[in-house]
C-alpha atoms as a printed R data frame, in Angstrom:
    type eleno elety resid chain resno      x      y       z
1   ATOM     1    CA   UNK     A     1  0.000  0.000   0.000
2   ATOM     2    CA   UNK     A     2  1.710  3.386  -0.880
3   ATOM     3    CA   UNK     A     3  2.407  6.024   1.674
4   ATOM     4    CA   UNK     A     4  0.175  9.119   1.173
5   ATOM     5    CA   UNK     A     5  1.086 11.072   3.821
6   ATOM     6    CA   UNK     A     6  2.050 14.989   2.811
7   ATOM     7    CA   UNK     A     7  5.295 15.061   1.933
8   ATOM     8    CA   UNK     A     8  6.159 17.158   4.772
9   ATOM     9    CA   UNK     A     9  4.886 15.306   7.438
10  ATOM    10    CA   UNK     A    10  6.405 12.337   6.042
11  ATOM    11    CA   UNK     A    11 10.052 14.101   5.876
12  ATOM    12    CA   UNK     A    12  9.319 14.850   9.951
13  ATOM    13    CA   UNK     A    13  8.634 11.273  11.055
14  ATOM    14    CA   UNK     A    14 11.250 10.217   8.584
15  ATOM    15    CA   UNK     A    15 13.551 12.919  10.679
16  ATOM    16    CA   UNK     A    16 12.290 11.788  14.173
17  ATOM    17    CA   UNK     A    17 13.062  8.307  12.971
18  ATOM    18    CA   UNK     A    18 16.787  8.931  12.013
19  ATOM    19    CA   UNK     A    19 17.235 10.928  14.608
20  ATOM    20    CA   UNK     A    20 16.619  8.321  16.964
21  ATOM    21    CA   UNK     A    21 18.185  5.509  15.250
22  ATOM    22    CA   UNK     A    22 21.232  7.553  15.151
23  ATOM    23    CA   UNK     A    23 21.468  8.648  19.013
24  ATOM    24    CA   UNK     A    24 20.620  4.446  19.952
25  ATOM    25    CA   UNK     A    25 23.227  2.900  17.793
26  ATOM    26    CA   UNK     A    26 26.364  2.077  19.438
27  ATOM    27    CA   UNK     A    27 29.595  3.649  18.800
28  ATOM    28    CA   UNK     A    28 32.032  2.518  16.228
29  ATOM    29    CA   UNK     A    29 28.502  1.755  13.611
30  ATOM    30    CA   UNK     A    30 27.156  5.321  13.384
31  ATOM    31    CA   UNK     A    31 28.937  6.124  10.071
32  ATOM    32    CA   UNK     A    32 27.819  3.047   8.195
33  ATOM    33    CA   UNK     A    33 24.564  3.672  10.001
34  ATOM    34    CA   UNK     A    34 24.237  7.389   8.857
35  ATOM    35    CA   UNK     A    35 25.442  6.202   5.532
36  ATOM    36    CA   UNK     A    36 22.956  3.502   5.347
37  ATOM    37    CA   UNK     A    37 19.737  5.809   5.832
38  ATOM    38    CA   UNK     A    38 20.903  8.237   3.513
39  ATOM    39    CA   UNK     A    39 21.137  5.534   0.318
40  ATOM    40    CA   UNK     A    40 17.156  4.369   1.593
41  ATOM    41    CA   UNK     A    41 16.254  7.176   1.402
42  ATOM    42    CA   UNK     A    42 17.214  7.608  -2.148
43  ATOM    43    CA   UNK     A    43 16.601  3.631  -2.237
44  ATOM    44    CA   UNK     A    44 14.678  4.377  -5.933
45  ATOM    45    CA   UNK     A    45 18.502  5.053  -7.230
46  ATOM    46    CA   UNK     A    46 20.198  2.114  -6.748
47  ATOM    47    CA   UNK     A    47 21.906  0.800  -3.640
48  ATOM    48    CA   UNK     A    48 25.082  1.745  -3.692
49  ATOM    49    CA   UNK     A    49 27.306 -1.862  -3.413
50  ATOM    50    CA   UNK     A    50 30.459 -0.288  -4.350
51  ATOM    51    CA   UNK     A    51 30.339  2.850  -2.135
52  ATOM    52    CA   UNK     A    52 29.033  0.573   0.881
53  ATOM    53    CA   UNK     A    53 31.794 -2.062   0.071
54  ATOM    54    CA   UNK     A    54 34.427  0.855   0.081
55  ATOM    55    CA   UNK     A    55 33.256  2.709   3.177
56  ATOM    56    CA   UNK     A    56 32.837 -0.509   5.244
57  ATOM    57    CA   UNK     A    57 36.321 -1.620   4.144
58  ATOM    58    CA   UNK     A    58 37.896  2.132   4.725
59  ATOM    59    CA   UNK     A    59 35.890  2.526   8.272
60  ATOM    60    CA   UNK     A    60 37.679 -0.826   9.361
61  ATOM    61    CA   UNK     A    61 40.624  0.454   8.282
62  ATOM    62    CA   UNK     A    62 41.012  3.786   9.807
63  ATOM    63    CA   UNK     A    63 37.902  4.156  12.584
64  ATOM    64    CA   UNK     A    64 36.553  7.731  12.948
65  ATOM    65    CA   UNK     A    65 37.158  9.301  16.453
66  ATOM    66    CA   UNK     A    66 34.143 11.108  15.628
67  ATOM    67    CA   UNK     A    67 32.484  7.840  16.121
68  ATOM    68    CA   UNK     A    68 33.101  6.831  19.616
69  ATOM    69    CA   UNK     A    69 32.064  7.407  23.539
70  ATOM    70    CA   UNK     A    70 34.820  9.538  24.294
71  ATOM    71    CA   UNK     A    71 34.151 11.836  21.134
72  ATOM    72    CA   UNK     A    72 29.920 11.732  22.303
73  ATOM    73    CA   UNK     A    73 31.320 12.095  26.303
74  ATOM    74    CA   UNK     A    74 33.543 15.235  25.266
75  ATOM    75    CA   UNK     A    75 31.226 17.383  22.874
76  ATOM    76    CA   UNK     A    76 28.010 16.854  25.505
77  ATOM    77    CA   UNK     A    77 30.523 17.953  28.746
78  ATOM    78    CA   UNK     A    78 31.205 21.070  26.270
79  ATOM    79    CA   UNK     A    79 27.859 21.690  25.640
80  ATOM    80    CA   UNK     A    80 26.737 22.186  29.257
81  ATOM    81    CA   UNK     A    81 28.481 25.407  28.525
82  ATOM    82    CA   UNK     A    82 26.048 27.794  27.322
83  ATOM    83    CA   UNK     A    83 29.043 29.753  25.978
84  ATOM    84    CA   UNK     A    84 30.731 27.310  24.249
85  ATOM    85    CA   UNK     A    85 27.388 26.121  22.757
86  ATOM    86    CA   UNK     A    86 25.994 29.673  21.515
87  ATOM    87    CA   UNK     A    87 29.880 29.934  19.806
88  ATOM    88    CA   UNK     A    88 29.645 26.329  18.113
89  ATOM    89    CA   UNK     A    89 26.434 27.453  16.676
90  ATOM    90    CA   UNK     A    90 28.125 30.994  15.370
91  ATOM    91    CA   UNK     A    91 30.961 28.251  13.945
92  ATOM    92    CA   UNK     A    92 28.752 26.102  12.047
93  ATOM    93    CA   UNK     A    93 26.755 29.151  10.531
94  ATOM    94    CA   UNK     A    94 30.564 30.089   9.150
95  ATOM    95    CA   UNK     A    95 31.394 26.697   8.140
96  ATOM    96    CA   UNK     A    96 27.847 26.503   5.863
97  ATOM    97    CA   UNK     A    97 28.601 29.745   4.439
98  ATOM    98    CA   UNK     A    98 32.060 29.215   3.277
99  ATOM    99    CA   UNK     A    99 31.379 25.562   2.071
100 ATOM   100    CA   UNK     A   100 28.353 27.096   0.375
101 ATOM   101    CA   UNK     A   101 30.537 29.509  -1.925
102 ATOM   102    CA   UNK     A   102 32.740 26.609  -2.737
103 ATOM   103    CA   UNK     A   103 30.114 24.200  -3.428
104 ATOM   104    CA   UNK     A   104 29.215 27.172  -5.916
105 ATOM   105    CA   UNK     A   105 32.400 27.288  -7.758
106 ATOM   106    CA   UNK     A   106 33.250 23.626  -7.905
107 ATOM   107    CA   UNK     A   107 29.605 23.858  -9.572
108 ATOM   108    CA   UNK     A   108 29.864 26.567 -11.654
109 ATOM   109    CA   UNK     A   109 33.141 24.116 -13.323
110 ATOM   110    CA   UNK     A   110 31.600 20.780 -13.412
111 ATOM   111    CA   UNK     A   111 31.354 19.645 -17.050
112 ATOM   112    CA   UNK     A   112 28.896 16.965 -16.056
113 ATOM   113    CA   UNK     A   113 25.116 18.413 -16.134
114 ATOM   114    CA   UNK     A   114 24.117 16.239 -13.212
115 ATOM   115    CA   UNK     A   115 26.620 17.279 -10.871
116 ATOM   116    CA   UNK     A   116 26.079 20.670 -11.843
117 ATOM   117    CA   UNK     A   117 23.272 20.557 -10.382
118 ATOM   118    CA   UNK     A   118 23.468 18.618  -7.318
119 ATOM   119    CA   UNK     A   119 26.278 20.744  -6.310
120 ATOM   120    CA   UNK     A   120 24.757 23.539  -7.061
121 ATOM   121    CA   UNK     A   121 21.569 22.639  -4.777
122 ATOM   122    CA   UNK     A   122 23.966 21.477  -2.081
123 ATOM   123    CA   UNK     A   123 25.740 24.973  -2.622
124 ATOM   124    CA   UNK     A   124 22.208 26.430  -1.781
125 ATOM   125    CA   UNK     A   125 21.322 24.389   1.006
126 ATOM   126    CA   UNK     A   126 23.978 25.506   3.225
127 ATOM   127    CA   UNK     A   127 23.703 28.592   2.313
128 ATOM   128    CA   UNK     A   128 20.250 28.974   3.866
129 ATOM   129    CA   UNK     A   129 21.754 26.910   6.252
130 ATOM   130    CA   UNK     A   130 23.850 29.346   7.658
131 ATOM   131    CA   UNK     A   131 20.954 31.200   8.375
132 ATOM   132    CA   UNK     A   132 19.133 28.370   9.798
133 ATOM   133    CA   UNK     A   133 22.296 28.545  11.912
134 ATOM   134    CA   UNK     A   134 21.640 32.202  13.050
135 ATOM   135    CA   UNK     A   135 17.825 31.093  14.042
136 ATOM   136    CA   UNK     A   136 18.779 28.457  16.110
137 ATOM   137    CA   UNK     A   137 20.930 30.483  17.920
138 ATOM   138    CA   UNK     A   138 17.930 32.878  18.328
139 ATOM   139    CA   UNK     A   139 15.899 30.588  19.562
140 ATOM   140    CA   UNK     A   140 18.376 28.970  22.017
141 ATOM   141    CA   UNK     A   141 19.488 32.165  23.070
142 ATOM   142    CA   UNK     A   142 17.700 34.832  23.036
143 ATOM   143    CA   UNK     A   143 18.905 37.960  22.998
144 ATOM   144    CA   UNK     A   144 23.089 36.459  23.067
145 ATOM   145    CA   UNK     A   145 24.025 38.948  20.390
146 ATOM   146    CA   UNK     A   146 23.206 42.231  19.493
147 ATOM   147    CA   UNK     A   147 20.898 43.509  17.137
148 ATOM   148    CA   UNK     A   148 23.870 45.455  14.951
149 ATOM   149    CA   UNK     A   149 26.078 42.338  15.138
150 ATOM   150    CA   UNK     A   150 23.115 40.023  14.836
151 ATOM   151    CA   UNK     A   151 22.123 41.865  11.167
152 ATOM   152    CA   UNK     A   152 26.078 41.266  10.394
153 ATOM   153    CA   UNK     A   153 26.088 37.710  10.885
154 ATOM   154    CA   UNK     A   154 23.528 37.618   7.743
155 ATOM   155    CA   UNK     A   155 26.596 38.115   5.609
156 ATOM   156    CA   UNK     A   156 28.006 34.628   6.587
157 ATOM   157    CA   UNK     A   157 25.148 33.507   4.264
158 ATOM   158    CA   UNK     A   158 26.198 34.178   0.407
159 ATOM   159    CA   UNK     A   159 22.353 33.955  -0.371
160 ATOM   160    CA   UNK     A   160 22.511 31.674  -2.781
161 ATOM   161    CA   UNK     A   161 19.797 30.484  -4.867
162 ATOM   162    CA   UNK     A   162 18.373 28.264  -7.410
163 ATOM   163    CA   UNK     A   163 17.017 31.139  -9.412
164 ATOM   164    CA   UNK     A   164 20.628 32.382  -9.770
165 ATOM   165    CA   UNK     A   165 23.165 31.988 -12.284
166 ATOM   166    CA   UNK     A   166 26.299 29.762 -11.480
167 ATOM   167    CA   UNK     A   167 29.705 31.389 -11.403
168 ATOM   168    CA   UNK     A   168 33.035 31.094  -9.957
169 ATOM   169    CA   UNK     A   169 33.896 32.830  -6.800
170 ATOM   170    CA   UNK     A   170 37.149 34.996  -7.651
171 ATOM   171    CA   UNK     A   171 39.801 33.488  -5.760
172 ATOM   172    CA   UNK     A   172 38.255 30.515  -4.908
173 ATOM   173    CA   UNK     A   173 40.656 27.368  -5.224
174 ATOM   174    CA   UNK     A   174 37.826 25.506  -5.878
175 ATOM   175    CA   UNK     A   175 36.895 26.878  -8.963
176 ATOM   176    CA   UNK     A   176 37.790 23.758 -11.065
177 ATOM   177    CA   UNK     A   177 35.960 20.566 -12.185
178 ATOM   178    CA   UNK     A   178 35.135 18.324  -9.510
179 ATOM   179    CA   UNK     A   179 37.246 15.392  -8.756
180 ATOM   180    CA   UNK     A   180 36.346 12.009  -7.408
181 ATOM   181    CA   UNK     A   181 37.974 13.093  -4.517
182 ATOM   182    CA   UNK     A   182 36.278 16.107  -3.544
183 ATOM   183    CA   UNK     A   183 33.100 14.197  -3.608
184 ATOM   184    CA   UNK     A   184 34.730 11.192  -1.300
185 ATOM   185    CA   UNK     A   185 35.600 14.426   0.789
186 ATOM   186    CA   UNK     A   186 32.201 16.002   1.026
187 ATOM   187    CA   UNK     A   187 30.546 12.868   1.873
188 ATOM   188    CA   UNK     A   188 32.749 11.688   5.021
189 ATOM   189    CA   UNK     A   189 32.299 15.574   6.178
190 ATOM   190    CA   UNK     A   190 28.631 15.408   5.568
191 ATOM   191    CA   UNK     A   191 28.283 12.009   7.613
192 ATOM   192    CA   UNK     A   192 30.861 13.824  10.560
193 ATOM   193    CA   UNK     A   193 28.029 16.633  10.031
194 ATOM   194    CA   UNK     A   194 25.475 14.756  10.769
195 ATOM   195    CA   UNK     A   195 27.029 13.044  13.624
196 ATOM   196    CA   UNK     A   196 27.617 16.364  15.257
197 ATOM   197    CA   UNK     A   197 23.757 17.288  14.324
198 ATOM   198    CA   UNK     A   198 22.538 14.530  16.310
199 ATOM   199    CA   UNK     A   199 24.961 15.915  19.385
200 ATOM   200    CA   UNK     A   200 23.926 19.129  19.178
201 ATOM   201    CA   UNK     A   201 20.097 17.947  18.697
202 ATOM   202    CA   UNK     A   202 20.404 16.541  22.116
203 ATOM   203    CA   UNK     A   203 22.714 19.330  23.760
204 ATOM   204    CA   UNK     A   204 20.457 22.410  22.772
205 ATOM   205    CA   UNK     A   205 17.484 20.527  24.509
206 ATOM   206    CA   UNK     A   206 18.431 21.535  27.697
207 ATOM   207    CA   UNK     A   207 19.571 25.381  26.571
208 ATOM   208    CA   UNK     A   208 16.694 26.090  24.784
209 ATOM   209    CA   UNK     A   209 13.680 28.032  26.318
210 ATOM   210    CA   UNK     A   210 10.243 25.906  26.454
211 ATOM   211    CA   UNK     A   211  8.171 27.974  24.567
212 ATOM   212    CA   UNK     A   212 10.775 27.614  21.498
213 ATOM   213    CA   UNK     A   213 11.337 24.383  21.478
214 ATOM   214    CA   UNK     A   214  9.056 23.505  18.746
215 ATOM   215    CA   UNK     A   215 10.097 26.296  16.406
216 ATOM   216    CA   UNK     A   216 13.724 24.988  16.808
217 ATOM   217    CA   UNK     A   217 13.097 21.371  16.164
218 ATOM   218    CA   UNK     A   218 11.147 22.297  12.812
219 ATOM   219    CA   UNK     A   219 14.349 23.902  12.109
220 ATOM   220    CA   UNK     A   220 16.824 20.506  13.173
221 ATOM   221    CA   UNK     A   221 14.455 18.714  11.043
222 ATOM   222    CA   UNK     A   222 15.045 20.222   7.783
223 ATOM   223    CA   UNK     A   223 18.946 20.413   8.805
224 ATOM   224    CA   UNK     A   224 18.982 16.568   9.477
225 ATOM   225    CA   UNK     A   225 17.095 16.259   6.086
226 ATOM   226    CA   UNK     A   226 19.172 17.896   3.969
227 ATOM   227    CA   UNK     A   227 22.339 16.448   5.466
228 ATOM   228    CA   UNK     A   228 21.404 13.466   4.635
229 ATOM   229    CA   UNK     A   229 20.034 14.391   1.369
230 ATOM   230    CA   UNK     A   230 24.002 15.586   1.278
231 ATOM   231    CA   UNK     A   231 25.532 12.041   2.157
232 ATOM   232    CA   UNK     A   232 23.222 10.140  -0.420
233 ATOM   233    CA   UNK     A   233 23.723 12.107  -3.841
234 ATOM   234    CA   UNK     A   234 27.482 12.395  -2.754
235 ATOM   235    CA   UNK     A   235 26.898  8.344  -2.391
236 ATOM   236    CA   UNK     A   236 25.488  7.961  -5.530
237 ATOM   237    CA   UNK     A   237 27.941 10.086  -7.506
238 ATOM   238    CA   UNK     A   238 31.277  8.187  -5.615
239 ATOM   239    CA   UNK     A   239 29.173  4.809  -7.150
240 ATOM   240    CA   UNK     A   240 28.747  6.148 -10.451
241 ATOM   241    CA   UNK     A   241 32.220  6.968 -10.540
242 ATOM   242    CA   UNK     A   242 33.525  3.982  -9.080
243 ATOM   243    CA   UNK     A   243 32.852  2.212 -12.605
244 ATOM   244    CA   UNK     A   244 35.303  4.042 -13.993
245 ATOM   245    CA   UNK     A   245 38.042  4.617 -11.927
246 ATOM   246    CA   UNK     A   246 37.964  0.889 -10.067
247 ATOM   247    CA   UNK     A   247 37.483 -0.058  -6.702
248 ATOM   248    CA   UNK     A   248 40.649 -0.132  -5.320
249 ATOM   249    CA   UNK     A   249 41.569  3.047  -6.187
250 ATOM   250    CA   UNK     A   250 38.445  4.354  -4.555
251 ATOM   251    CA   UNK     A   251 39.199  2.433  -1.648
252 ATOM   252    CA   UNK     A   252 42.634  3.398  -1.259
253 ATOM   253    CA   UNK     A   253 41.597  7.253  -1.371
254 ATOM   254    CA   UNK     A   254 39.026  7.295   0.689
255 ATOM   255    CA   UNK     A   255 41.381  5.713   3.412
256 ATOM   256    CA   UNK     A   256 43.673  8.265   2.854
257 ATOM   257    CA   UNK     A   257 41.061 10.565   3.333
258 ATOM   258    CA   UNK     A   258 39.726  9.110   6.411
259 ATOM   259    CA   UNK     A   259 42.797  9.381   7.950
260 ATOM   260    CA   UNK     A   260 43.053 13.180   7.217
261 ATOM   261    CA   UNK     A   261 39.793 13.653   8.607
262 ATOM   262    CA   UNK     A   262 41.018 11.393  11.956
263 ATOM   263    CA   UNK     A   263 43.758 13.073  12.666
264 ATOM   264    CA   UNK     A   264 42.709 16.874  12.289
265 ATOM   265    CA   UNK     A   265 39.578 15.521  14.206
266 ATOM   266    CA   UNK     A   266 42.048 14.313  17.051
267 ATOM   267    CA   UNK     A   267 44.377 17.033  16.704
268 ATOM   268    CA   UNK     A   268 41.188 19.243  17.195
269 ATOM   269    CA   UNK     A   269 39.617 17.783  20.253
270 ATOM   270    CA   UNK     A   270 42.727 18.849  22.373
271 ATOM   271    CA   UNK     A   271 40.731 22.425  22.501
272 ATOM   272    CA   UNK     A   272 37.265 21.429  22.766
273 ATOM   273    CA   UNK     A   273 36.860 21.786  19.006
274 ATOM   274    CA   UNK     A   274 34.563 19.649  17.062
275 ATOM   275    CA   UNK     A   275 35.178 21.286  13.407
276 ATOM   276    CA   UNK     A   276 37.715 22.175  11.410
277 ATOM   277    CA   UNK     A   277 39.571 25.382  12.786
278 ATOM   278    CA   UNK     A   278 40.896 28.504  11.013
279 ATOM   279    CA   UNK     A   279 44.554 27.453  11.606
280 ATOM   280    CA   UNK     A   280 43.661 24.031  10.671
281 ATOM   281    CA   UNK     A   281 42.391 24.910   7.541
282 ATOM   282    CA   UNK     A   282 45.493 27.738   6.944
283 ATOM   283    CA   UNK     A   283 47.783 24.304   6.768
284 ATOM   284    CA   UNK     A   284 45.419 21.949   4.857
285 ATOM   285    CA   UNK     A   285 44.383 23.734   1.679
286 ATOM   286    CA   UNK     A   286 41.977 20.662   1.279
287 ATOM   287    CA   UNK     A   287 40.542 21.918   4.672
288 ATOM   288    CA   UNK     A   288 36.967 23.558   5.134
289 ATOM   289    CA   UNK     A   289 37.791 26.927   6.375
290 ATOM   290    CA   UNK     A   290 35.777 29.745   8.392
291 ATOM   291    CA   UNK     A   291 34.662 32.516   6.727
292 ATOM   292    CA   UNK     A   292 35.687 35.379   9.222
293 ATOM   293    CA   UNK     A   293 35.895 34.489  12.327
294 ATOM   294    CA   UNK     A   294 32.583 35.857  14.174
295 ATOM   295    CA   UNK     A   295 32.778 32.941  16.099
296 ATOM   296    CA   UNK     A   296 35.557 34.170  18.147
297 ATOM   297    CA   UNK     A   297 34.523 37.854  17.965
298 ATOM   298    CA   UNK     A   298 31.535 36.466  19.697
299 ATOM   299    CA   UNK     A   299 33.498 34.342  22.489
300 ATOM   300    CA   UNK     A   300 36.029 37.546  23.032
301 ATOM   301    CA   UNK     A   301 32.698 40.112  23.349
């Protein structure tokens, strides 16, 4: 019998659903898991043996700290820190904005029509998601910021959109066609994402005033939606290309770029920090950077 629920309230239970699949499955299984949920819910394209044979294989190889107790114990004993928390939420509305105007320009190069346009619809969903960013933080917080700095932070946002044309962001490094391995890139960040979305779902729960509680889950929901939209089409593409350039290969790179990921993410967790950080990314070129440093404008106010 076919589901005929509205599409949106069908997207929320799917949400709820994830959501708490994701916070009950034990540590060390969370990638596959998030990986796994993402491909079903795309199941209509295929289900993605080659990318599930490669991750499995890679995860065994070089486990994610990102996906163990001590990474969980760590980010929730930060997160008691309304502080801390109200400046994570400043960092990931920078870290949406500047992958958002690289998403554009890797988009605005890709020869392929397809990715074209995936990327470009991934470039726009974190760019209204670093404003999604700036309304949790509203509703968590009230009042934290000031109404002059408040109307600055829009500018994290490029305000991308669908309706606009595709070009290259002058300077960007990531003006260029899109590789194999920027999509094996975006896809273990998007599943680290999502880890960290789950997290911080739980965290802001006890931050958040009553009466906005509802407003900001609506908003977690659509994040949690479109991350894993994120992890699925980069899925897809990594098995479409897989074909071509051969499964070892694949495999081999996306170990090397697990390991990247694991040790920036252990380097990183020496300061409390759960994403990439401005000197990070100044040594890493591959390295999502901020995009000006309101976070810590906010921590030093």
């Amino acid at each position: 019998m076919p589901n005929t629920s509205p599409p949106v309230e069908r997207a929320g239970r799917i949400d709820e659903e994830v959501s708490a699949l994701l916070a009950a499955k034990a540590h060390r299984t969370k990638v596959a898991a998030i990986a796994d949920a993402a491909i079903q819910l795309r199941g209509d394209l295929g289900d993605c043996s080659n990318y599930r044979a490669a991750l499995t294989e890679a995860i065994a190889r070089e486990p994610p700290p990102f996906d163990t107790e001590y990474y969980s114990d760590l980010y929730h004993q930060s997160a008691t820190d309304p502080r801390w928390m109200a400046t994570s939420l400043l960092t990931n509305s920078e870290r949406e904005g500047d992958g958002s105007r690289r998403l554009w320009s890797l988009a605005a190069c890709a020869p392929d029509n397809d990715e074209q346009q995936q990327l470009k619809r991934h470039a726009v969903d974190e760019s209204k998601h670093s404003l999604m960013y700036l309304a949790i933080l509203d509703l968590a917080f009230p009042h934290s910021v000031s109404r002059s700095f408040r109307r600055e932070l829009r500018q994290l946002s490029p305000g991308f959109s669908m309706y606009k044309h595709l070009f290259p962001v002058a300077g960007s490094p990531y003006a260029k066609a899109p590789t194999i391995d920027d999509f094996l890139q975006m896809n273990i960040a998007e599943i680290r994402t999502t880890i960290h979305h789950v997290l911080q779902r739980q965290a802001l729960r006890s931050h958040c005033p009553e009466d906005n509680v509802r407003p900001l889950r609506r908003i977690q929901d659509r994040l949690l939606s479109d991350e894993l939209a994120h992890v699925g089409y980069t899925a897809f593409l990594i098995e479409k290309l897989c074909r071509n350039a051969g499964h070892n290969k694949v495999l081999e790179l996306f170990c090397k770029r697990f390991r990247d990921f694991n040790r920036i993410t252990t380097e990183e967790l020496g300061g409390n920090v759960f994403d990439c950080s401005l000197a990070c990314c100044a040594k890493r070129d591959w390295c999502r950077a901020k995009a000006s440093g309101a976070s810590a404008r906010f921590y030093d106010a």
